[in-house]
N, C-alpha and C positions, 0 to 999 in steps of 0.2 A: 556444464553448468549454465552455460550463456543460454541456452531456450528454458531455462528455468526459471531465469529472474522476475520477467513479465509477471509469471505464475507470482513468484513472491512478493511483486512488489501489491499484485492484486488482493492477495492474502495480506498486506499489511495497510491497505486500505479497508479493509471489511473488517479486520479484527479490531482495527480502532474505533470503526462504525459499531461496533457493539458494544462497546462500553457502556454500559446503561449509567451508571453511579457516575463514570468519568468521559461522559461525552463529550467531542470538544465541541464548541459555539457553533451553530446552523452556518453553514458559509449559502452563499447569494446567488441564488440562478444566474445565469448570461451566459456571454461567451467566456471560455476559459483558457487560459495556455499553460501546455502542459511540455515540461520542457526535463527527459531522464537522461539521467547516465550510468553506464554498467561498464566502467573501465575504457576501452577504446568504440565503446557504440555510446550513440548519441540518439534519442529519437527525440521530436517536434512533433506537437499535435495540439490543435486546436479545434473548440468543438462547444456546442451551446449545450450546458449541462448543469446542474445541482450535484456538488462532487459526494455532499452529506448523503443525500439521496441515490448515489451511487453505491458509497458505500455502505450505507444499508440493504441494499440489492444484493450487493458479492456477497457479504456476511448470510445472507439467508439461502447462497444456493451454496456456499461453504458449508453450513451447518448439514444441508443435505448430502453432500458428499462424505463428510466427517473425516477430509484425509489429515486433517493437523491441528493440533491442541494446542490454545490461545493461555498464555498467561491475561491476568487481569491487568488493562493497561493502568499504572502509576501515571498521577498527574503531578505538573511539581510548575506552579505559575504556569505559561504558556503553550508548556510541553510533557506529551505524552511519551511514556515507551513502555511497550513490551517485547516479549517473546513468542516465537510461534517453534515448534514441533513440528515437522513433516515427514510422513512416509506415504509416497503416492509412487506413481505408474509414471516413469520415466519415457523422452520419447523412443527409444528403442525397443522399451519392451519392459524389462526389470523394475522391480521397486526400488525409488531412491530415498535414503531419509538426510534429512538434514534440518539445522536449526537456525531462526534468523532472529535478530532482536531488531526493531525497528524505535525508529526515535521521530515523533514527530512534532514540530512546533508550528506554531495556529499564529502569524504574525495580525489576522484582522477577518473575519467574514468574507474578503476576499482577497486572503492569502496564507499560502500554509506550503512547509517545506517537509519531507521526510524521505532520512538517510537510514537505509537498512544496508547491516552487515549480514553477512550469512558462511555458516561454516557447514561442514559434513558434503557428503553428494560427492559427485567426481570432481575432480580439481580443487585449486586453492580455494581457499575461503576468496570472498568476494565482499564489495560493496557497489553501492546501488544510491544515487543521491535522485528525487524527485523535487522539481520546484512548479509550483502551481498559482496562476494569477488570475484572476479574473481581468478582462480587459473593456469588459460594455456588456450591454443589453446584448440580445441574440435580434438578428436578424430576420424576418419572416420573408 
């Protein structure tokens, strides 16, 4: 389930990006930090980006894929959650399916955290915490 998560945590930025009715607030072009966790992995990344306009991006080549069905994300004050559905093409070979709910809260335009749990697939259910900062303008 560990090379799956990437997969879902990308899925739970694009499914949020499509909220039409429950978008959450434009976050801020620059530089951004991006800081996950998937139990004992850790990744760091930083990178000049518009994360809104990221995920709007994932959400439209999701849509073309059609491998997983998006509940309508709930807003409730600063925070969004839904659910996703998946049955896609595992790295080995096989179709895997599994379901994740992700939760995410928009602390300012430029900042916003979300923690996705995910069950089904091989192995325990899982969770996944994303936190994301803007830190400046981007560099030329």
């Amino acid at each position: 389930m560990g090379r799956l998560r990437p997969i879902v945590l990308c899925y739970a930025l694009a499914a949020i990006g499509s909220a039409a009715a429950e978008d959450p607030p434009p976050f801020r072009q620059g530089m951004w930090e991006f800081d996950r966790s998937a139990g004992p992995q850790r990744l760091h990344k930083t990178e000049c980006t518009n994360p809104g306009e990221d995920m709007k991006r994932q959400n439209e080549m999701m849509a073309k894929a059609g491998e997983c069905k998006f509940s309508t994300p709930q807003r409730s004050g600063s925070t969004y959650t839904f659910s996703a559905e998946c049955n896609m093409q595992g790295p080995q070979g096989g179709r895997i399916s599994f379901r994740s709910t992700s939760v995410m809260t928009v602390e300012s335009d430029s900042a916003y955290r979300i923690e996705v749990t995910t069950t089904g697939g091989p192995g325990p259910p899982g969770k996944e915490l994303l936190t994301a900062r803007r830190t400046g303008d981007c560099t030329k």
